[in-house]
ROMAR-727187 format. One record per residue: residue in three letters; x, y, z of N, C-alpha, C in turn. Coordinates in Angstrom, 1 decimal. Example, Ala and Ser with C-alpha at 12.3 -4.5 7.8 and 13.67 -1.06 7.14 Angstrom:
% ROMAR-727187
R rest    n.X    n.Y    n.Z   ca.X   ca.Y   ca.Z    c.X    c.Y    c.Z
R  ALA   13.2   -5.7    7.8   12.3   -4.5    7.8   13.2   -3.3    7.8
R  SER   12.8   -2.2    7.1   13.7   -1.1    7.1   12.9    0.0    7.9
//
This chain:
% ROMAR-727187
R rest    n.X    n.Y    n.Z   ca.X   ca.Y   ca.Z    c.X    c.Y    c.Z
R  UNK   -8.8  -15.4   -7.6   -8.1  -14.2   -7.0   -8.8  -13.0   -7.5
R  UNK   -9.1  -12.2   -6.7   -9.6  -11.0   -7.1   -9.0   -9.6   -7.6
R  UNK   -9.3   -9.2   -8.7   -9.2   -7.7   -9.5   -9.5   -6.7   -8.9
R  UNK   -8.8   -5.6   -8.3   -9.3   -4.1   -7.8   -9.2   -3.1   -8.9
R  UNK  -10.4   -2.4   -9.5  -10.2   -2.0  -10.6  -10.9   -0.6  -10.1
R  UNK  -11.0    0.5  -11.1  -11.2    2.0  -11.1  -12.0    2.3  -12.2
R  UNK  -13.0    2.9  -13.0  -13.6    3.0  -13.6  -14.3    4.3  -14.2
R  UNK  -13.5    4.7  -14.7  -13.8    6.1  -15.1  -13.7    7.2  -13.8
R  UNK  -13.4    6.6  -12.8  -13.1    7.3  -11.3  -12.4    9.3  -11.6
R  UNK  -13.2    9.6  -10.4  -13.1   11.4  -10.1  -13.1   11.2   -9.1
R  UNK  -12.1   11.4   -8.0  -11.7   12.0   -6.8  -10.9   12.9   -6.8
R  UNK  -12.1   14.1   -5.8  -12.3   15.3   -5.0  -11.5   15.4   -3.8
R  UNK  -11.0   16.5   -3.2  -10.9   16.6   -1.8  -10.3   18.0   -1.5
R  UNK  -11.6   18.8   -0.9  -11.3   20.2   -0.4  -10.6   20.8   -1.7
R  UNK  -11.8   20.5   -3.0  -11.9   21.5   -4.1  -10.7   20.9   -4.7
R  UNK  -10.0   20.1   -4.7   -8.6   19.4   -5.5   -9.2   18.4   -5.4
R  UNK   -8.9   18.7   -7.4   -9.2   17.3   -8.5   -8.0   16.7   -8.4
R  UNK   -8.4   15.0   -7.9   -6.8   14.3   -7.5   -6.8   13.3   -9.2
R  UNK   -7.9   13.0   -9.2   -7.8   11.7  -10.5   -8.9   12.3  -11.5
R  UNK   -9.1   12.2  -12.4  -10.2   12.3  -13.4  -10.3   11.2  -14.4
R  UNK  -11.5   10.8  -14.7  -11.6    9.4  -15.2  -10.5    8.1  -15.3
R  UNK  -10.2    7.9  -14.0   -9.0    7.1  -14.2   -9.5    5.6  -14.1
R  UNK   -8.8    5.4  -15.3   -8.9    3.6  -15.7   -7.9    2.5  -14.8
R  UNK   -7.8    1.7  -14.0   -7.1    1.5  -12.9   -7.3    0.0  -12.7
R  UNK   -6.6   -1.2  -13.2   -6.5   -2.6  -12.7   -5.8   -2.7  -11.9
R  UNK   -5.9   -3.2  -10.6   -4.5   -3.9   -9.6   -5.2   -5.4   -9.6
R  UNK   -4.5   -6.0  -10.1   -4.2   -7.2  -10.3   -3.1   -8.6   -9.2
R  UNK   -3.7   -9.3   -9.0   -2.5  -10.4   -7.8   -1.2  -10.4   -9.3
R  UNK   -0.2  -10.3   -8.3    0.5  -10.2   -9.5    1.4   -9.0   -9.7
R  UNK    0.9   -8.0   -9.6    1.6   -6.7   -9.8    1.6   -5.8   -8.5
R  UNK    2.4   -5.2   -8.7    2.8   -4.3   -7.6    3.1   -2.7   -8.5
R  UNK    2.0   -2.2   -7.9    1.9   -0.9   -8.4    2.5    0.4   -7.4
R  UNK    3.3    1.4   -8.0    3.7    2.1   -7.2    3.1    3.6   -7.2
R  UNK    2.4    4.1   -6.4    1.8    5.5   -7.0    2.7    6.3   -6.3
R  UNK    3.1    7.6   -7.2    3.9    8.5   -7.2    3.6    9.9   -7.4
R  UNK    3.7   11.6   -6.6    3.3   12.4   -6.8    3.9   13.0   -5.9
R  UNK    4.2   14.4   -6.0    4.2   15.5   -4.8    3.4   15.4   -3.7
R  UNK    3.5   16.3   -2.5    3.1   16.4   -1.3    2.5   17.3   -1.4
R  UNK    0.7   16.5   -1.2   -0.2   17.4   -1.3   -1.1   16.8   -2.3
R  UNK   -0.8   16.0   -3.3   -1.2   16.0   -4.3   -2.6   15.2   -4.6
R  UNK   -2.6   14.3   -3.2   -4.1   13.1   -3.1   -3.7   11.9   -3.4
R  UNK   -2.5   11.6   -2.8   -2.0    9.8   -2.7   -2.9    8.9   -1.9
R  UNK   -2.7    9.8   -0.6   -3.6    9.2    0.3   -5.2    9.3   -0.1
R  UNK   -5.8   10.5   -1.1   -7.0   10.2   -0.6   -7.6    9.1   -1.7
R  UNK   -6.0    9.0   -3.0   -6.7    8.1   -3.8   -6.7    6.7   -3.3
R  UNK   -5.9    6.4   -2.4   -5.7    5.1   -1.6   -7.0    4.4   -0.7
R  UNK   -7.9    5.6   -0.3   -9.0    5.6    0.7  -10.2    5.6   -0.2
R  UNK   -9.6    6.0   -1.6  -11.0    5.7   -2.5  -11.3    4.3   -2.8
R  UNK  -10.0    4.0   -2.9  -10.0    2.6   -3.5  -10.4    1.7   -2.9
R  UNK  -10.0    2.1   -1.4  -10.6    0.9   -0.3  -12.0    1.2   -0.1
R  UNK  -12.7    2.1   -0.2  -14.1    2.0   -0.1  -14.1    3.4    0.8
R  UNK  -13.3    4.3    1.1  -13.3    4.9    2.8  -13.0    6.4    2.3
R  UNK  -13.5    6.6    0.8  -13.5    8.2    0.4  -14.3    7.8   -0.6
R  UNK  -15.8    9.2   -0.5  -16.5    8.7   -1.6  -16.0    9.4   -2.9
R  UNK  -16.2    8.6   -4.1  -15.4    8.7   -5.4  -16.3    9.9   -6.0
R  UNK  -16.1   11.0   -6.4  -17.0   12.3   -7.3  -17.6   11.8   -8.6
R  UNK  -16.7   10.8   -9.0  -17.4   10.4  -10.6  -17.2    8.9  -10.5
R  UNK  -17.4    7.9  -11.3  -17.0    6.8  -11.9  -17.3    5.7  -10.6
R  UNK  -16.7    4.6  -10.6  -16.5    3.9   -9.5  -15.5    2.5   -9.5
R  UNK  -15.6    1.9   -8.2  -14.5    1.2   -8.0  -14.7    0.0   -7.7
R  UNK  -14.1   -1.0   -8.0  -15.2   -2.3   -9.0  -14.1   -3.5   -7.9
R  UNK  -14.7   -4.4   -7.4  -13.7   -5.9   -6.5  -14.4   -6.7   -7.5
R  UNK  -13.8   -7.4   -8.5  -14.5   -8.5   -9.4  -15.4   -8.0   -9.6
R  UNK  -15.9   -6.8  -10.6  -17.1   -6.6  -11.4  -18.1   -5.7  -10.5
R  UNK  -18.0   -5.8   -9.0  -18.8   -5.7   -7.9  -18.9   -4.4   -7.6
R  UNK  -19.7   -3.0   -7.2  -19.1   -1.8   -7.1  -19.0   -2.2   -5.5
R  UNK  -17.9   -1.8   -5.2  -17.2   -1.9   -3.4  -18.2   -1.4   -2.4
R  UNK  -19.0    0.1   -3.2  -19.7    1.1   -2.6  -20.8    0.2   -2.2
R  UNK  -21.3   -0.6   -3.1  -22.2   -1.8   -2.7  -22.0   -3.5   -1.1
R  UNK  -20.8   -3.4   -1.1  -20.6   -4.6   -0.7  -20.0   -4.0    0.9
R  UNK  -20.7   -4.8    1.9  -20.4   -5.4    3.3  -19.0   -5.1    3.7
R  UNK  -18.8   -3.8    4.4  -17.3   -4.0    4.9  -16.6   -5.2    5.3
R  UNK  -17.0   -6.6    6.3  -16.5   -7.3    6.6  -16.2   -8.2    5.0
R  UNK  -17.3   -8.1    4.3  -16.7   -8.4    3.2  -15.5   -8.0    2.3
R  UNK  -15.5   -7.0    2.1  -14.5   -6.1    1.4  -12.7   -6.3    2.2
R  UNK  -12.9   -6.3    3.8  -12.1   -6.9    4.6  -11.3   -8.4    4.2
R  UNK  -12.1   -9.0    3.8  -11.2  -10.4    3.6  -10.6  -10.2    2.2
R  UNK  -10.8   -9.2    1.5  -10.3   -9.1   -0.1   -9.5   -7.8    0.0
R  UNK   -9.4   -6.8    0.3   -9.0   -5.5    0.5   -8.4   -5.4    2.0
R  UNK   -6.7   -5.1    1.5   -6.3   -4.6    2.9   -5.2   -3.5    3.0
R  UNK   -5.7   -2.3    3.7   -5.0   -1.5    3.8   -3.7   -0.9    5.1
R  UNK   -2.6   -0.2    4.9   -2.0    0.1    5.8   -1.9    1.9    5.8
R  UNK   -2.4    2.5    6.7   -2.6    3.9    7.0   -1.2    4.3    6.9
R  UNK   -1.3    5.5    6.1   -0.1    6.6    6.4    0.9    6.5    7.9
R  UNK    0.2    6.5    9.1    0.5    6.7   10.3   -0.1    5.7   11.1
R  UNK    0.9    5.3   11.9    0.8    4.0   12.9    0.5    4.4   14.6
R  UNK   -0.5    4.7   14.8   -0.9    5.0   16.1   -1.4    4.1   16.8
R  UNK   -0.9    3.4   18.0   -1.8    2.5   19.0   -2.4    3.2   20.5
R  UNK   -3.2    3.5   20.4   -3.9    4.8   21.5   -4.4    3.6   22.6
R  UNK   -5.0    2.4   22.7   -5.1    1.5   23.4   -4.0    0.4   23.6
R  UNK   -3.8    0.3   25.2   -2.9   -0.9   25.6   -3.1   -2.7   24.9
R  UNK   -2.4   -3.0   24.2   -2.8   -4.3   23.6   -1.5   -5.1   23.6
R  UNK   -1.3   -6.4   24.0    0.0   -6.9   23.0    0.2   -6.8   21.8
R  UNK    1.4   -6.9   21.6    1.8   -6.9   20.0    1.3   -8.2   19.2
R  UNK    0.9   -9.6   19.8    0.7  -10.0   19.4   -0.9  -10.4   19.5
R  UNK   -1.7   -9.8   20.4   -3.0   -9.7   20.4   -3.4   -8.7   19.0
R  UNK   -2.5   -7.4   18.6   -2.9   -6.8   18.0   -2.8   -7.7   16.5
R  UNK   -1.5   -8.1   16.0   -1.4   -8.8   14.9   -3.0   -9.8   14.7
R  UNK   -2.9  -10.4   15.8   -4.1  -11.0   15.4   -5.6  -10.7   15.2
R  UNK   -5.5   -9.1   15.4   -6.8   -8.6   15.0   -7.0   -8.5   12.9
R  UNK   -5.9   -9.2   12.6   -5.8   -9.1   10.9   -7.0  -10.5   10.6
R  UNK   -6.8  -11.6   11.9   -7.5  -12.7   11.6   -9.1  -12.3   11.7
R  UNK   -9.6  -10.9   11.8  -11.2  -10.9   12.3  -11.9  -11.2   11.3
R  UNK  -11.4  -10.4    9.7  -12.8  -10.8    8.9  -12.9  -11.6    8.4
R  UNK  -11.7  -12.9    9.1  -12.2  -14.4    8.6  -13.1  -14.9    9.5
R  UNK  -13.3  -14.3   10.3  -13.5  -15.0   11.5  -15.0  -15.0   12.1
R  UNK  -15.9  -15.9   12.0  -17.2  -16.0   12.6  -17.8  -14.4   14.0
R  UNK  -18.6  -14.1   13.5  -18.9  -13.3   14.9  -18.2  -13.4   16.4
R  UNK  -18.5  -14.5   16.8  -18.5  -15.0   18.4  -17.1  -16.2   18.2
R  UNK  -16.7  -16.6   17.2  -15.6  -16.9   17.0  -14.5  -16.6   17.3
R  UNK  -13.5  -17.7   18.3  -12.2  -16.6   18.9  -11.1  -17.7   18.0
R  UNK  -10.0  -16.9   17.8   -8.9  -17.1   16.8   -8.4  -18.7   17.1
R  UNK   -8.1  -19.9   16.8   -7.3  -20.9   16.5   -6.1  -21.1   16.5
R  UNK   -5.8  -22.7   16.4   -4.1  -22.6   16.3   -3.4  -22.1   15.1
R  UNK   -4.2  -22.4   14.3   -4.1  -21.9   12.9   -3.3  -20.2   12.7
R  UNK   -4.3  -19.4   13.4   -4.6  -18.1   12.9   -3.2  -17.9   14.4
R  UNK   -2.9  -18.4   15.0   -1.8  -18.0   16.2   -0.5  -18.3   15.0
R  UNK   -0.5  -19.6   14.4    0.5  -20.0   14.1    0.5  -18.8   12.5
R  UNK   -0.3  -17.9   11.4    0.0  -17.2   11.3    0.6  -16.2   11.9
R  UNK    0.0  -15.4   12.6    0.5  -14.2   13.5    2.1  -14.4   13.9
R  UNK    2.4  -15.3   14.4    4.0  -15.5   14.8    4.4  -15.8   13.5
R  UNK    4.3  -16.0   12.4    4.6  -16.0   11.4    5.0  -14.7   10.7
R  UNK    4.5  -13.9   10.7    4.3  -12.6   10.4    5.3  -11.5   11.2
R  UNK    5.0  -11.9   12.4    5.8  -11.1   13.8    7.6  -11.5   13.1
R  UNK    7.6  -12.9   12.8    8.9  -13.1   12.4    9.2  -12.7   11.5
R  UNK    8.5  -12.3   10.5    8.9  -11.9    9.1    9.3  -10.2    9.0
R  UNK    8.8   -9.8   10.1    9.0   -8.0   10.9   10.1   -7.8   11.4
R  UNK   10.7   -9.3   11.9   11.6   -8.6   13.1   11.0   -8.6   14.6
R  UNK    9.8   -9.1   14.6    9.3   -8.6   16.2    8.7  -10.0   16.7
R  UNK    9.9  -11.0   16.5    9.7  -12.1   17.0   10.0  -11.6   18.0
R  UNK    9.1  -12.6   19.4   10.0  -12.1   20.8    9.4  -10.8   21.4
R  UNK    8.2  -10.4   20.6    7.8   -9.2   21.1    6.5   -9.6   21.5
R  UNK    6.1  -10.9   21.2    4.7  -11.1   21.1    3.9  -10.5   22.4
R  UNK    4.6  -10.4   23.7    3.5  -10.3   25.1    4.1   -8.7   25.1
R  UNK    4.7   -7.9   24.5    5.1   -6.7   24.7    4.2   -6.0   24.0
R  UNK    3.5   -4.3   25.2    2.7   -3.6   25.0    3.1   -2.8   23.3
R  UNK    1.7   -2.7   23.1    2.3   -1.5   21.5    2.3    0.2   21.6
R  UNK    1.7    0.0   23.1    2.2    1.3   23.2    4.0    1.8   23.8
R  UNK    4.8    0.8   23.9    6.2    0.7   24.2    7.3    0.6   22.9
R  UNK    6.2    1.1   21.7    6.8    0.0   20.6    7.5    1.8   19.5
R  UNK    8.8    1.2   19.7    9.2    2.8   18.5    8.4    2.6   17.3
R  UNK    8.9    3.6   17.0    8.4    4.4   15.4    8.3    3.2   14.3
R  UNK    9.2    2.7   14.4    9.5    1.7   13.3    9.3    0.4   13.7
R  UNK    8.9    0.0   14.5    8.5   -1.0   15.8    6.7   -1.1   15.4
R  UNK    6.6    0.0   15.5    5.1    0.3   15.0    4.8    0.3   14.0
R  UNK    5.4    0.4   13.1    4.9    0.3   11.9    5.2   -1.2   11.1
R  UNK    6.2   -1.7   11.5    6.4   -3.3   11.4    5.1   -4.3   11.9
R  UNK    5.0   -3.7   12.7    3.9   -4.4   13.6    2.3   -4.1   12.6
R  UNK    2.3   -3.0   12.1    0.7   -2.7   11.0    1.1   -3.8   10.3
R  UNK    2.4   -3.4   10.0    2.5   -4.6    8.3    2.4   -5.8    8.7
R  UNK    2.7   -6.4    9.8    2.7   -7.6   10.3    1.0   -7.9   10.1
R  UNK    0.4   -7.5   10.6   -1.1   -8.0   10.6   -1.7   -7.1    9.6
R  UNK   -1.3   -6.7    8.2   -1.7   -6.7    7.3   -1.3   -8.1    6.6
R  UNK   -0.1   -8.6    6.9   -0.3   -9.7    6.4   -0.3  -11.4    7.0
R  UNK   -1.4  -11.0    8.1   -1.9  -11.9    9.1   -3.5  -11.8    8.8
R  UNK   -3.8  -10.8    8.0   -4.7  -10.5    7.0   -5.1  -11.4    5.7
R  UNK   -3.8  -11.2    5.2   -3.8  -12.1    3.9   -4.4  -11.8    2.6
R  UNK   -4.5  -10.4    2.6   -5.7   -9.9    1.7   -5.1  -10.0    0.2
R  UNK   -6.1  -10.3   -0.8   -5.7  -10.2   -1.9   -5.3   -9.1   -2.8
R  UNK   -5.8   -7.9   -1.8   -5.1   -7.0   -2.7   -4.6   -5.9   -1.5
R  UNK   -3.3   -5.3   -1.5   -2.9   -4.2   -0.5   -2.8   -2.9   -0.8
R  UNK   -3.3   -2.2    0.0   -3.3   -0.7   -0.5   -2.2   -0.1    0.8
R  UNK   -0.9    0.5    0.3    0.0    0.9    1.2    0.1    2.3    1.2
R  UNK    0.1    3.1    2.3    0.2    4.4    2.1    2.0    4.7    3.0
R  UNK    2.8    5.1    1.8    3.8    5.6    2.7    4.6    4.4    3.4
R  UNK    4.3    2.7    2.8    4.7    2.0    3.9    6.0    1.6    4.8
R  UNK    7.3    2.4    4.1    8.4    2.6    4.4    8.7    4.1    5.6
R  UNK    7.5    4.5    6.0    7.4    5.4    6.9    8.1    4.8    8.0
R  UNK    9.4    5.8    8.7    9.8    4.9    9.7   10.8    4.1   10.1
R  UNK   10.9    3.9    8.6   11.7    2.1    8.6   13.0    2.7    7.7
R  UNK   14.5    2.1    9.6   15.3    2.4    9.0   15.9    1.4    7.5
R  UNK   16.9    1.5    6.5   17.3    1.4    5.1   17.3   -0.4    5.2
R  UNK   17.6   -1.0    6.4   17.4   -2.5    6.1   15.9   -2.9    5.7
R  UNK   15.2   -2.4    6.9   13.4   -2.6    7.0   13.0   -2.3    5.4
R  UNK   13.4   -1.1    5.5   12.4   -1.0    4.0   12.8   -1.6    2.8
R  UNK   14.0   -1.9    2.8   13.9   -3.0    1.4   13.8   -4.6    1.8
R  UNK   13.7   -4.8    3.4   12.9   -6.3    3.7   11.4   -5.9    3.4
R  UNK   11.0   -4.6    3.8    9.3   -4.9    3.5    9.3   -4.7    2.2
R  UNK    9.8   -3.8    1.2    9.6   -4.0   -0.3    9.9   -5.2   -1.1
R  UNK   10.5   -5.5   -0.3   10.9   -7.0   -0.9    9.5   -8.3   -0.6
R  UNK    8.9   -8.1    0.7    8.1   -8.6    0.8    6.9   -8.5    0.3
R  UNK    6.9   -7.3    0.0    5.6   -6.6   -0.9    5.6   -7.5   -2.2
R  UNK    7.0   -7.5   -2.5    7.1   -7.9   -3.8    6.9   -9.6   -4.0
R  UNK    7.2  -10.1   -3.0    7.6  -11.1   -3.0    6.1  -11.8   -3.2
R  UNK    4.7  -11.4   -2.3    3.5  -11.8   -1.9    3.2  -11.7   -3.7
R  UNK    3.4  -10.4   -3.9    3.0  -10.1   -6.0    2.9  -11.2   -6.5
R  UNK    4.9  -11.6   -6.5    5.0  -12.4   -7.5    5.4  -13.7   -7.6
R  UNK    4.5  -13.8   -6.2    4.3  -15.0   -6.2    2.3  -15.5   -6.6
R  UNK    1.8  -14.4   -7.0    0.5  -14.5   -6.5   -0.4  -14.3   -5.9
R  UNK   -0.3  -13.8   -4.8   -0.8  -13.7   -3.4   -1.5  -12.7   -3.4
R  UNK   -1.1  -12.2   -4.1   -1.8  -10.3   -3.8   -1.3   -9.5   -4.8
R  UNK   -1.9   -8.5   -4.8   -1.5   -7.5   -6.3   -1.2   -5.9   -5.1
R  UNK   -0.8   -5.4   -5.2   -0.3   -3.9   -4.5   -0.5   -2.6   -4.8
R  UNK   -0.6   -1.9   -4.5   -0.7   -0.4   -4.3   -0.1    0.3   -3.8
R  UNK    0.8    0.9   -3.9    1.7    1.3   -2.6    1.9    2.9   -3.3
R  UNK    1.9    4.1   -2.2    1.8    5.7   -2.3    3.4    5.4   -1.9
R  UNK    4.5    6.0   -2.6    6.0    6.0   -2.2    6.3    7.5   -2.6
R  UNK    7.2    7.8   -1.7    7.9    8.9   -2.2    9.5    8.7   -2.3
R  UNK    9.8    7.8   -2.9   11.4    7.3   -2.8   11.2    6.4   -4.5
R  UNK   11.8    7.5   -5.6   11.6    7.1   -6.7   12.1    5.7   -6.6
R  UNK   13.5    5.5   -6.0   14.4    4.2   -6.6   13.8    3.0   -5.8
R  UNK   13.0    3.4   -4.9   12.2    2.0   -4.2   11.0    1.3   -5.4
R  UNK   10.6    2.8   -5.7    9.4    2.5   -6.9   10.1    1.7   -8.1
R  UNK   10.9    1.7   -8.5   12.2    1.9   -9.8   12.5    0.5   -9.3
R  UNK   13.2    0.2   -8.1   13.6   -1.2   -8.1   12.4   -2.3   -7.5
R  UNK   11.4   -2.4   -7.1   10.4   -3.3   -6.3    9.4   -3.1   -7.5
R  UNK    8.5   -1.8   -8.0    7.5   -1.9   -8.2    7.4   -2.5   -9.9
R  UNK    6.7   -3.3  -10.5    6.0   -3.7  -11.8    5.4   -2.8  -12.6
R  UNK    4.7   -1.7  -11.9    3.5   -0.5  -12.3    4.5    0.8  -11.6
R  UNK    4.2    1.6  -12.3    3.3    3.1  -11.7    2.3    3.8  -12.3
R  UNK    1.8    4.3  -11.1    0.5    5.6  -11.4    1.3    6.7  -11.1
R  UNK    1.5    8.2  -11.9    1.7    9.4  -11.4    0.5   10.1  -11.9
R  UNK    0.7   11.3  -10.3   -0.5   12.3  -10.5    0.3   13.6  -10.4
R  UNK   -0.1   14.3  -11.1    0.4   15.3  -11.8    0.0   16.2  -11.0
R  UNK   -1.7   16.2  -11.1   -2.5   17.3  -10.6   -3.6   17.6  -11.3
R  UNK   -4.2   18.6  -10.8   -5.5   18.7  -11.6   -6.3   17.8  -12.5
R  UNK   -6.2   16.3  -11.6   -7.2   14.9  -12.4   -6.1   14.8  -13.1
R  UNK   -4.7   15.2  -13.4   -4.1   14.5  -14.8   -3.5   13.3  -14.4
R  UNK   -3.6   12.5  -14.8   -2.4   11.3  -14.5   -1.8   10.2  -15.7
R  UNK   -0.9    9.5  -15.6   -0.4    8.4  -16.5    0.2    6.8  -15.4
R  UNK   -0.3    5.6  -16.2    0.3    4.7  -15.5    0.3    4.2  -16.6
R  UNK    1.3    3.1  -16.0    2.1    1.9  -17.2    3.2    0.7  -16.4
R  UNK    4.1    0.4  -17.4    4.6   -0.6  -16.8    6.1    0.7  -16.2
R  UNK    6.6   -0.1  -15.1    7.6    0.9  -14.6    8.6    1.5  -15.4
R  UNK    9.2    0.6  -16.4   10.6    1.0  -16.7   10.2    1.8  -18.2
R  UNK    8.8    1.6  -19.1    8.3    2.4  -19.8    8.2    3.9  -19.0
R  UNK    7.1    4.1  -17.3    6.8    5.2  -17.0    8.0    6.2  -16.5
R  UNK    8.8    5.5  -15.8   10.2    6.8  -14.9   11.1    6.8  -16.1
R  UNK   11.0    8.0  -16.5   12.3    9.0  -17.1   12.4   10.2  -16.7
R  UNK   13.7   10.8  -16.9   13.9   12.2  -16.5   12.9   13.1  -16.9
R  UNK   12.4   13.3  -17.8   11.4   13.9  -18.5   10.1   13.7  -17.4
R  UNK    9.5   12.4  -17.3    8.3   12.1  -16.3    8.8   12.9  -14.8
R  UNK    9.6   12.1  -14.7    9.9   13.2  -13.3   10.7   14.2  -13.2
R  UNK   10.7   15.0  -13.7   11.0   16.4  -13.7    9.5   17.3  -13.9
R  UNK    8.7   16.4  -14.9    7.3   17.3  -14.8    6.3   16.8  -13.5
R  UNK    6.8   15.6  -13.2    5.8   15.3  -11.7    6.5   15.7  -10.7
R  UNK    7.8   16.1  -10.3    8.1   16.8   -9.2    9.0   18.1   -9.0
R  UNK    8.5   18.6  -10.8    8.8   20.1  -10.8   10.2   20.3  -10.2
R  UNK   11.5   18.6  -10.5   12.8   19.1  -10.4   13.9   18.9  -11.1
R  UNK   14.6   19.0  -11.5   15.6   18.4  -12.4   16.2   17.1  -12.1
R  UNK   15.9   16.4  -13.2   16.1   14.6  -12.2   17.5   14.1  -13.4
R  UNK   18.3   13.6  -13.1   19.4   12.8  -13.7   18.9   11.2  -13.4
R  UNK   19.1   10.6  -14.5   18.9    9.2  -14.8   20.5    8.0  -14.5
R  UNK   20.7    7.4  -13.8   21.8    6.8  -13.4   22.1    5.1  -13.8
R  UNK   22.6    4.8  -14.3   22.6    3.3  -15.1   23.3    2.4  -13.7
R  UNK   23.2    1.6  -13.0   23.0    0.3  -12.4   23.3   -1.3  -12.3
R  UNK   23.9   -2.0  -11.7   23.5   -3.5  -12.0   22.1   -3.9  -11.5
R  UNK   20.8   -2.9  -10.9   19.9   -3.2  -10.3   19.1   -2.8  -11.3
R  UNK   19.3   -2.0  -12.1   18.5   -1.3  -12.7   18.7    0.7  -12.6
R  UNK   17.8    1.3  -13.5   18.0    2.4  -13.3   17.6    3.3  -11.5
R  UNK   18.6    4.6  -11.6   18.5    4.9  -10.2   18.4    6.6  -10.8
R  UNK   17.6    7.3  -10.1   17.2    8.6  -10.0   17.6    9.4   -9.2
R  UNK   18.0   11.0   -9.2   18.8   11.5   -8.0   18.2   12.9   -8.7
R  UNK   18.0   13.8   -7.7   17.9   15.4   -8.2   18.9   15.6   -8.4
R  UNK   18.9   16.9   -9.2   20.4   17.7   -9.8   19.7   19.1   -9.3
R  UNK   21.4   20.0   -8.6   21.1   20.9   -7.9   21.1   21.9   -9.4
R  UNK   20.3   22.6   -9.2   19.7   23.5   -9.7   21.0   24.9   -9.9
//
């Protein structure tokens, strides 16, 4: 199973320093949650990682390998991401589209199997969008759409996922079925995570890790229940945070000022 690691990493974007030498393992196994204000370069540290922003300093290592070096279709079967935003601008089924997660297994001239079919409906089911399979994605709501990325991110199968935002959308059942499933792929193995959240107590109850970015290159990561205290977040989101005790664990709420 493969290591997504960071290495002394600097990313830039339009003169905003997002990370500075940042030391960074995602590992199958853990589910990391990255955390920061709006604005701050969640997204563009997520696009570094996958290979799709170039890094200003350091670099970004798949087993040892620098990414910057290695074959997209390669990097595809080990690295898999879900965009901020779920756009389908071309007419496809829902379940033609799922099955475009099976391509960078897949020989050139190679067309998908029973195998890679009997994934996809696997997936579709695990969304909710069983029964959707011959239905267009351009008919598909907000959260319909975005079920459907996650779906063929994990018709993908990748060893490691980079999630931007992936609760975008998704009304309060959806997103603790997909964090759950996030979690579930972890720790069981499967994959190690990344996920950009802006919902402390999703981070707080699902994730193993966080990364916060502060700003200006500064950042800290660790194990979760060492990193979130009132103290951390009140200086990473510049608000007054109250700490709440749980049978799930701790829960975080702003306090009105």
């Amino acid at each position: 199973m493969s290591t997504l690691a960071s290495r002394n990493l600097g990313v830039r974007i339009a003169g905003i320093q997002v990370v500075s030498k940042l030391d960074l393992a995602i590992r199958p196994g853990e589910f990391w949650g990255l955390l920061g204000p709006n604005g701050i370069g969640k997204t563009t540290l997520l696009k570094c990682m996958a290979g799709l922003h170039e890094a200003a300093a350091g670099e970004v290592l798949l087993e040892s390998r620098n990414i910057a070096e290695l074959p997209r279709r390669l990097l595809a079967r080990h690295i898999g991401m879900l965009q901020q935003h779920t756009v389908y601008v071309f007419d496809s089924s829902v379940l033609q589209t799922a099955l475009t997660g099976r391509h960078p297994h897949l020989g050139y001239w190679e067309r998908e199997g029973p195998r890679d079919f009997e994934l996809a409906d696997a997936a579709l089911r695990a969304v909710d969008l069983d029964g959707f399979g011959e239905r267009s994605v351009t008919g598909l709501s907000g959260g319909e759409a975005r079920r459907l990325a996650f779906a063929t991110l994990l018709v993908q199968a990748p060893e490691i996922m980079l999630l931007d935002e992936p609760t975008n959308h998704l009304d309060l059942r959806h997103q603790v079925r997909m964090m759950g499933m996030i979690r579930k792929r972890c720790t069981e193995g499967a994959s190690g995570a990344l996920a950009a959240l802006h919902d402390i107590n999703l981070a707080a109850r699902y994730c193993s890790h966080v990364v916060m970015l502060f700003g200006n290159g500064d950042w800290c990561a660790g194990p979760t229940l060492d990193m979130l205290s009132e103290s951390s977040l009140e200086r990473l989101y510049r608000c007054p945070v109250e700490r709440l005790e749980s049978a799930h664990g701790p829960r975080f709420h702003p306090v009105s000022r």
